[in-house]
C-alpha positions in Angstrom: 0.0 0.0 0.0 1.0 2.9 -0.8 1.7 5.4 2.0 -0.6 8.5 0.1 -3.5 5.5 -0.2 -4.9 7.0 2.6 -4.6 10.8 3.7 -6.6 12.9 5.7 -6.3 16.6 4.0 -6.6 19.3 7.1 -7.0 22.9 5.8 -5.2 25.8 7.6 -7.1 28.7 8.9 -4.6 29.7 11.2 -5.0 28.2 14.3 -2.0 27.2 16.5 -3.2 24.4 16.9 -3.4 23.5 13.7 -0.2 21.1 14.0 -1.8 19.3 17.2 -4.9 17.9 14.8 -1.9 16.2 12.7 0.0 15.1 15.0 -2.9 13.2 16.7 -4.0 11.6 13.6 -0.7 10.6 13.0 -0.3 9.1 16.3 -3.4 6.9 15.3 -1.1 5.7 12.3 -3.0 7.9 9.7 -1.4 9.7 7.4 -2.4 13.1 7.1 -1.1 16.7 5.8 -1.6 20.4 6.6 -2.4 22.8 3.7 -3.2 26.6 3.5 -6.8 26.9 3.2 -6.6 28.1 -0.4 -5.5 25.3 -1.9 -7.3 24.9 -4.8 -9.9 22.4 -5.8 -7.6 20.3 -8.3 -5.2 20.0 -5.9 -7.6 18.5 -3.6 -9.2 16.1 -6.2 -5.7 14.8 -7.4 -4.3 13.9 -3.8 -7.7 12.2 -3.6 -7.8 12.4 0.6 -10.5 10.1 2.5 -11.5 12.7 4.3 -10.8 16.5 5.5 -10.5 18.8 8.5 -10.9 22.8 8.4 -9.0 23.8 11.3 -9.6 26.3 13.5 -8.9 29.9 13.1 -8.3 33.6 14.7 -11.1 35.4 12.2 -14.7 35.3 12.4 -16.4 34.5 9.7 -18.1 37.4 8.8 -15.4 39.3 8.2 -15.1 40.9 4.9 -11.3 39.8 4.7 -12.2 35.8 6.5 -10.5 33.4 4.9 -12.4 31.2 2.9 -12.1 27.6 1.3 -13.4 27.0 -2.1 -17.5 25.8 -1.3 -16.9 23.2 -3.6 -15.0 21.1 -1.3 -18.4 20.1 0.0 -19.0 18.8 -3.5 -16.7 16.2 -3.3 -18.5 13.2 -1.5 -16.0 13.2 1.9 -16.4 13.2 4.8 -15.5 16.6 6.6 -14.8 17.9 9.8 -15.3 21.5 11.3 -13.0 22.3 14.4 -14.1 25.9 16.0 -13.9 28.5 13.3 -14.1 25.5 10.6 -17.3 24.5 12.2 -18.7 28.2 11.8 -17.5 28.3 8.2 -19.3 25.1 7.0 -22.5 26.5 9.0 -22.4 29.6 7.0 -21.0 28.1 3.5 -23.9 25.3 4.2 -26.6 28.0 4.6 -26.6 28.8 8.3 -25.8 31.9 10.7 -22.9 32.9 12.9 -22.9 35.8 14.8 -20.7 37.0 17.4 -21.6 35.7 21.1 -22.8 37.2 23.8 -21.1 35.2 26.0 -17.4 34.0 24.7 -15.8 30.5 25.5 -12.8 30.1 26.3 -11.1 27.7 28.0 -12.5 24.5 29.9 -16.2 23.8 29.6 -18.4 20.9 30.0 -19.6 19.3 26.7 -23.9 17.6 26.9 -23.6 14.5 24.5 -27.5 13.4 23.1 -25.7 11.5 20.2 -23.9 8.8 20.7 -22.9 7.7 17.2 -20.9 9.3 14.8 -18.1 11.6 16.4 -18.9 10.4 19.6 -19.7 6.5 19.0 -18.6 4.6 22.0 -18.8 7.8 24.3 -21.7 7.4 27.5 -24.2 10.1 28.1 -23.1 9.1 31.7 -21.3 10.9 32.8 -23.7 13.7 31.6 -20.9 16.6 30.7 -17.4 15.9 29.4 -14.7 18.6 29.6 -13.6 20.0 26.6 -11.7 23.0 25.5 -13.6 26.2 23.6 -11.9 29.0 22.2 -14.3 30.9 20.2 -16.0 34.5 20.8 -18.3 33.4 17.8 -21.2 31.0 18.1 -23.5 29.1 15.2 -27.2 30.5 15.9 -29.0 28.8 12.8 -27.9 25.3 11.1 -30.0 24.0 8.4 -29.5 20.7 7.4 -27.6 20.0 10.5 -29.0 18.8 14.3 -27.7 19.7 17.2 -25.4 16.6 18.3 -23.7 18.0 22.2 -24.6 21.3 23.6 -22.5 23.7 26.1 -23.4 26.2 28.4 -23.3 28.8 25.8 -23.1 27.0 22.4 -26.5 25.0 21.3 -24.3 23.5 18.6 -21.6 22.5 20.2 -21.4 19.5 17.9 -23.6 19.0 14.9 -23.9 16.5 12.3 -25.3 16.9 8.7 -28.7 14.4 8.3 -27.6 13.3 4.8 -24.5 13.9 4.0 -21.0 13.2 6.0 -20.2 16.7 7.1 -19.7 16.9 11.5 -19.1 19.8 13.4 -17.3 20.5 16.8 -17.0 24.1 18.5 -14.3 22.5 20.7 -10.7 22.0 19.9 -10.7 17.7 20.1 -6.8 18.1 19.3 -5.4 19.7 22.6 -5.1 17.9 25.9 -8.1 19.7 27.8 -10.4 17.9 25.9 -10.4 14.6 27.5 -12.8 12.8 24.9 -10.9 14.4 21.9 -8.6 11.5 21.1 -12.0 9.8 20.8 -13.5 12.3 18.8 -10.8 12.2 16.2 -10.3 8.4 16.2 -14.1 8.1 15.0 -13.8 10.6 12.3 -10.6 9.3 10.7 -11.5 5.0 11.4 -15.3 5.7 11.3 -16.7 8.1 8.7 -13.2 8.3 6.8 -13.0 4.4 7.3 -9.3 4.8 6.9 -6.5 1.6 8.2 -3.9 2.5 10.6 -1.1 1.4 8.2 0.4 4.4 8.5 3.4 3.3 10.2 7.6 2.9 10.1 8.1 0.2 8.5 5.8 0.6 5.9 7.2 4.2 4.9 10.6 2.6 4.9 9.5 0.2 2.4 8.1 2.7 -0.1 10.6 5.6 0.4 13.0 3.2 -0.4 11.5 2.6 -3.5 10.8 5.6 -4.4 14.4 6.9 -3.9 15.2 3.6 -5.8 13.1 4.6 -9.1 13.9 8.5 -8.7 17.7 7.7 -8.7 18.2 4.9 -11.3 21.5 4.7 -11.2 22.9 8.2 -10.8 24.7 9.7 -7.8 23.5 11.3 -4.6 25.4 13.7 -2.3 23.4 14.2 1.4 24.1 16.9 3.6 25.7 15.1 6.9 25.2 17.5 9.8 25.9 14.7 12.0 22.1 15.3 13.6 18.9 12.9 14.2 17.9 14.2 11.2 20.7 14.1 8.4 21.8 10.8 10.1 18.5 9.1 9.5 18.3 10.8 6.3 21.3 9.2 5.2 20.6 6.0 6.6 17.5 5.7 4.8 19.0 6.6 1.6 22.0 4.9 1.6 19.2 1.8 2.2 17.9 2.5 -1.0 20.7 3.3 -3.3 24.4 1.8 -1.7 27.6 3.3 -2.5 25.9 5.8 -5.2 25.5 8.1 -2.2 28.2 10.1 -0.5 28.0 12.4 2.7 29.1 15.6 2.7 30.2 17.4 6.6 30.6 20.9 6.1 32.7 22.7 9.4 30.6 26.0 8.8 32.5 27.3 11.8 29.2 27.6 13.6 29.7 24.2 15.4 29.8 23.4 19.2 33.2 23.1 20.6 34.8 19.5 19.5 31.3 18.3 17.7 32.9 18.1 14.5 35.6 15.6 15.2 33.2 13.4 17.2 30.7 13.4 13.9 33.4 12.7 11.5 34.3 10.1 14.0 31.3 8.3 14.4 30.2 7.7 10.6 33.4 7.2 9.8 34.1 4.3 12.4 30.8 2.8 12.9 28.9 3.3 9.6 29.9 1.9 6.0 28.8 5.8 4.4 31.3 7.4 2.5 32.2 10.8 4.2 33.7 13.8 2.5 34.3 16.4 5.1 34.6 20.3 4.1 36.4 23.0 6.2 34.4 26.2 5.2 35.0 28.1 8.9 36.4 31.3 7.2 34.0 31.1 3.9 30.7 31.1 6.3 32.2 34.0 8.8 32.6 36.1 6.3 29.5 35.5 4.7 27.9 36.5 7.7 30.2 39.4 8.5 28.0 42.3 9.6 24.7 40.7 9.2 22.5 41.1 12.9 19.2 40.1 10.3 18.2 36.7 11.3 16.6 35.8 8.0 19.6 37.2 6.4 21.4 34.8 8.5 19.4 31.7 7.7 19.6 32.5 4.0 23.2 33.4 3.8 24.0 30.0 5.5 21.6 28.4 3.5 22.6 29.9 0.1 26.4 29.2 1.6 25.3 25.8 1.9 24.2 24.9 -1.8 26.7 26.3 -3.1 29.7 24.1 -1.4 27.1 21.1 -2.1 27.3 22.1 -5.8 31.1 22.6 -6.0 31.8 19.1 -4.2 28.9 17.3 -6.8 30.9 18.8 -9.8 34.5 17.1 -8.3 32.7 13.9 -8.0 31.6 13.8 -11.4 28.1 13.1 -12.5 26.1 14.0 -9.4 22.3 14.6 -10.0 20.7 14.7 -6.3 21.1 16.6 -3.2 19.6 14.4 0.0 18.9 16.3 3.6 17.3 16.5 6.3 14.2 18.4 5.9 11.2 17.8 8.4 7.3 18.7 8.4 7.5 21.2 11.0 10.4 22.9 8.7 8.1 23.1 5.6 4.8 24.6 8.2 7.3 26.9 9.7 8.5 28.0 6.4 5.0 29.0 4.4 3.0 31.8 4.6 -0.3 31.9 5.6 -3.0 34.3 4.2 0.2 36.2 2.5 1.9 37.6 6.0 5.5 36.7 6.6 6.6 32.8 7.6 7.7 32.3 10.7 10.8 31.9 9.8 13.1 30.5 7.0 14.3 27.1 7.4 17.7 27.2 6.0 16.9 24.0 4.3 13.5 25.4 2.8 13.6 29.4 3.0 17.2 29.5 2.1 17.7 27.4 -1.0 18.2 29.5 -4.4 15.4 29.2 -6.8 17.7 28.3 -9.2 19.5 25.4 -8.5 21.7 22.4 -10.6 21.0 20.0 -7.8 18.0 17.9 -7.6 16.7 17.6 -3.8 15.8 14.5 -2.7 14.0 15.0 1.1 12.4 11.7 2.4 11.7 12.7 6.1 9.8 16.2 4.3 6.6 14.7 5.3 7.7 13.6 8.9 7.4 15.2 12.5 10.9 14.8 15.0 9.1 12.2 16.7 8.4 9.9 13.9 12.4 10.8 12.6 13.6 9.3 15.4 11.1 6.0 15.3 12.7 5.8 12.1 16.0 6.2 12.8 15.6 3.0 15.7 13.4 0.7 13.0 16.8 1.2 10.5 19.0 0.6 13.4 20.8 3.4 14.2 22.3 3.7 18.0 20.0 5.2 20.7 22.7 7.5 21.1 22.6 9.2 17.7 19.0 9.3 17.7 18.4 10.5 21.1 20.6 13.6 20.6 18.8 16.9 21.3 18.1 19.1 18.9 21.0 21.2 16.9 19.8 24.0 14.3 21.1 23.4 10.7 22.2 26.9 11.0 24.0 26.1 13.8 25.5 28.6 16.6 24.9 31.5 14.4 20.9 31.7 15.1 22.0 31.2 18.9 24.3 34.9 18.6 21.7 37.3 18.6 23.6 40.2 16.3 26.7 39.8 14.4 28.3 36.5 14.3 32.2 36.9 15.0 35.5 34.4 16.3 35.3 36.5 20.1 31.3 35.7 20.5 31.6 32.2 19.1 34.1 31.6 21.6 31.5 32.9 24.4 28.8 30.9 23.0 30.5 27.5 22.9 32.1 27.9 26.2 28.5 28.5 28.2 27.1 25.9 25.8 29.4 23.1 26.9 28.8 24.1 30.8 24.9 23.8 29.9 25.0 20.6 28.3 27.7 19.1 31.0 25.4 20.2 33.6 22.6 19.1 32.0 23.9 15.2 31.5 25.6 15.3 34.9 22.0 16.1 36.7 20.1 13.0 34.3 17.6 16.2 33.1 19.4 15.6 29.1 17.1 13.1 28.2 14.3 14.7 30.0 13.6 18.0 28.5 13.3 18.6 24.0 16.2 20.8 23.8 18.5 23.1 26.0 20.5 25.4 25.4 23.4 28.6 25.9 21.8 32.0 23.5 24.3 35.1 23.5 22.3 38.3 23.5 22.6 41.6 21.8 23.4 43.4 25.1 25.7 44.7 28.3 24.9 45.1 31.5 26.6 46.5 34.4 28.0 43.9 37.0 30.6 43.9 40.1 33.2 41.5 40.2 36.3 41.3 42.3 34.5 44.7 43.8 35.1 46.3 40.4 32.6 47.0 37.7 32.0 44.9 35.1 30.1 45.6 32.0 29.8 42.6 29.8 27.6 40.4 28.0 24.3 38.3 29.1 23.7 34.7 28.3 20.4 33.3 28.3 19.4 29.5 29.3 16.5 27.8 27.4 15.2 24.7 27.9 12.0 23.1 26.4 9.4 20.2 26.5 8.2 19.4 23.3 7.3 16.4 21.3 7.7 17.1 17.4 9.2 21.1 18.5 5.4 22.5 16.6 4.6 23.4 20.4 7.1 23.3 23.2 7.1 24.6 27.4 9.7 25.7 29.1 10.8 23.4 30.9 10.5 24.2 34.7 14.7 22.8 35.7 15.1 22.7 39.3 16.3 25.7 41.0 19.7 24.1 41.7 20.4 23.3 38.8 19.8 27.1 37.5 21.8 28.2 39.9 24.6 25.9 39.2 24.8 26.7 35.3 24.4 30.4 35.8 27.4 30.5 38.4 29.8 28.1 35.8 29.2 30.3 32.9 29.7 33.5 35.3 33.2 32.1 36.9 34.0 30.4 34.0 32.9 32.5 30.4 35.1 35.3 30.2 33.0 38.2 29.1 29.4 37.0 30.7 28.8 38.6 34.0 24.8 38.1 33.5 22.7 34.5 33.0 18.8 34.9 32.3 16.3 32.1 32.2 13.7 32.1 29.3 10.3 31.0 30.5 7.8 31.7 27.2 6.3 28.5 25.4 5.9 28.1 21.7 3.6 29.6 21.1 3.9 32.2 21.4 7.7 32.1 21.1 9.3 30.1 19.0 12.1 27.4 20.7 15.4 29.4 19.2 15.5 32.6 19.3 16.0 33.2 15.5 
């Protein structure tokens, strides 16, 4: 089976949430996909999806600028389901009214079930009210067509179904944790109306990648970009499955690396793997690209422009090299498209940052995967726990962790506080707990005593982060001895830091780096 056979489409109107809905149907081994809500009808029809989602949504829909799917996608025969704002814009696409509330939702509330089939098959009426979580300061007044399925306080349709067709409703978000029935809410829509298989699983995407990379490839060459990361590592594994010795890695030292972490990668791959390893030393070439630049898109772009065009220099000194492989991930695509025409969150160096004109063909097999699911992956094609447990490194490496100019005095800063963080880190067993933690170097000076002289040097903020695919993350609440025992190493120990900060805002609204 292919693993496109069966695909749950969700449509993005914005919500930060959006990611959550994916990742739970994923976790039901579903394969599923976020798109802007614009996509266009074609589109739809040719990745032929058993079902879709309209997500929820900061407008209201009677906004003159709301966005709006194409009407047509209830045309289609699927089955489709409405989360907050998506439930109000099938009401009023559908024929029905939305009008602004007179009393919002937000929050916890308790959910009345009188239907017990459908999105909530299996669910008892007993106990009468079922928390959920609401988030709307809209609410459906009129729904023809449609009856009433679960009622709230303030929301008579709280839930609705259509009587003919397969179109549900919710005015709750089923996705996040608050709403404890919302696992089974989604399960019945993607098993039940969408009667979709769980086959959406490791194994099975190793078998048809491989494949596919097989038939792409024929027998021409592929260079992959080895950061030495979960995800270059896996994406090398995977390919080098597929195609043998027609692949060789590349390891660029961009000179943004952690102190020693190049000559542990190089190492690794080139003791305990059979992959064939070119390794670059491109320190100066990528400082000087980034000389002056404090713009972190700049930044991203510069390394990722920097990047191609080493890839393309090695391909032509190995001869007839048609493909690029790396690392790209699902969250690096989301992150990396605009909604509604506003600005991306930010430009993956790997996305964002590639030239539209380039001679290498890109070959991305983990493009349609969350972090999670890499590392699954990685263990179902054998790689050590230790390579795929690693936190988290941006492709861009120290550079987005200098806020300002990148230079040779505040690398030096940087990857001195970033080995005490790490060492402490390991030392206290919280490594394996937390996403991702890490040493950022900020723009700034303040004014400090030391040795009963005044000091007026540079800050150094700590971030740490719980996460499970880096679409949302917490900070991670570290104990206060273990704070305090970082901040005083980099303080004694980091020449030029007289300052450490701790960063306590989750993504959202943040994001986990700082650039």
């Amino acid at each position: 089976m292919s693993i496109h056979d069966e695909t749950i489409l969700i449509l993005d109107f914005g919500s930060q949430t959006t990611q959550l809905i994916a990742r739970r149907i994923r976790e039901q081994k579903v394969y599923c996909e976020i798109h802007p809500y614009s996509i266009d009808l074609s589109s739809i029809r040719e990745m032929a999806p058993r079902g879709i989602i309209l997500s929820g949504g900061p407008a209201s829909v009677y906004d003159t600028d709301a966005p709006l799917s194409d009407p047509a996608i209830f045309e289609l025969g699927l089955p489709i389901l409405g989360i907050c704002y998506g439930a109000q814009l099938m009401i009023q696409q559908l024929g029905g009214r939305v009008e602004k509330a007179v009393k919002r939702e937000f929050g916890k509330a308790e959910l009345a079930i009188n239907y017990t089939r459908g999105l909530f098959a299996g669910l008892e009426t007993d106990p009468a009210r079922h928390q959920v979580w609401m988030s709307h300061g809209d609410r459906i007044e009129e729904a023809p067509g449609f009856e009433a399925t679960a009622i709230s306080s303030h929301s008579p349709f709280a839930a609705l179904r259509h009587h003919e067709k397969p179109f549900v409703a919710v005015q709750f978000h089923p996705e996040v944790a608050h709403t404890l029935i919302g696992t089974d809410v989604l399960r019945n829509f993607i098993f039940g109306l969408c009667e979709c298989s769980p086959s959406w699983t490791m194994h099975s995407f190793i078998e048809s990648t491989v494949e596919a990379i097989k038939a792409k490839v024929g027998s021409g060459q592929v260079i992959c970009a080895l950061s030495g990361g979960v995800d270059s590592s896996v994406t090398a594994a995977l390919v080098h499955r597929a195609i043998g010795d027609q692949l060789t890695c590349i390891y660029v030292n961009n000179g943004l690396m952690r102190t020693g972490e190049s000559g542990s990668i190089l190492r690794y791959f080139r003791e305990k793997t059979s992959l064939k390893v070119v390794d670059i030393d491109a320190c100066d070439f990528f400082l000087g690209e980034l000389a002056g630049v404090v713009d972190p898109e700049i930044k991203r772009k510069r390394i990722g422009l920097g990047f191609i065009k080493i890839f393309e220099d090695e391909a032509q000194k190995l001869g007839e090299v048609s493909y690029l492989a790396q690392g790209t991930l699902y969250p690096d695509v989301i992150e990396s498209v605009s909604f509604r025409g506003e600005a991306p969150i930010k430009s993956h160096h790997n996305v964002g940052g590639l030239p539209e004109i380039m001679k290498l063909q890109l070959i991305e097999p983990l493009r349609e995967l969350f972090k999670d699911e890499v590392r699954e992956l990685g263990l179902e094609l054998g790689l050590p726990e230790e390579a795929i447990f690693r936190q988290p490194f941006p492709g861009p490496g120290l550079g987005i962790r200098i806020m300002g100019e990148v230079t040779e005095e505040r690398l030096n800063i940087i990857r001195q506080a970033d080995v005490i963080v790490l060492e402490e880190m390991k030392k206290n067993g919280w490594y394996r707990k937390v996403w991702q933690s890490f040493a950022v170097l900020l723009p700034i000076q303040t004014v400090g005593v030391m040795g009963d002289g005044r000091t007026y040097e540079n800050v150094v903020a700590l971030r740490a982060v719980d996460s499970r695919d880096a679409m949302t993350a917490d900070w991670s609440h570290l104990p206060y001895d273990l704070l305090g025992i970082i901040s005083n190493r980099i303080i004694n120990e980091v020449r030029g830091v007289n300052r450490v900060v701790y960063d306590i805002s989750s993504k959202p609204p943040a994001t986990i780096e700082w650039e």
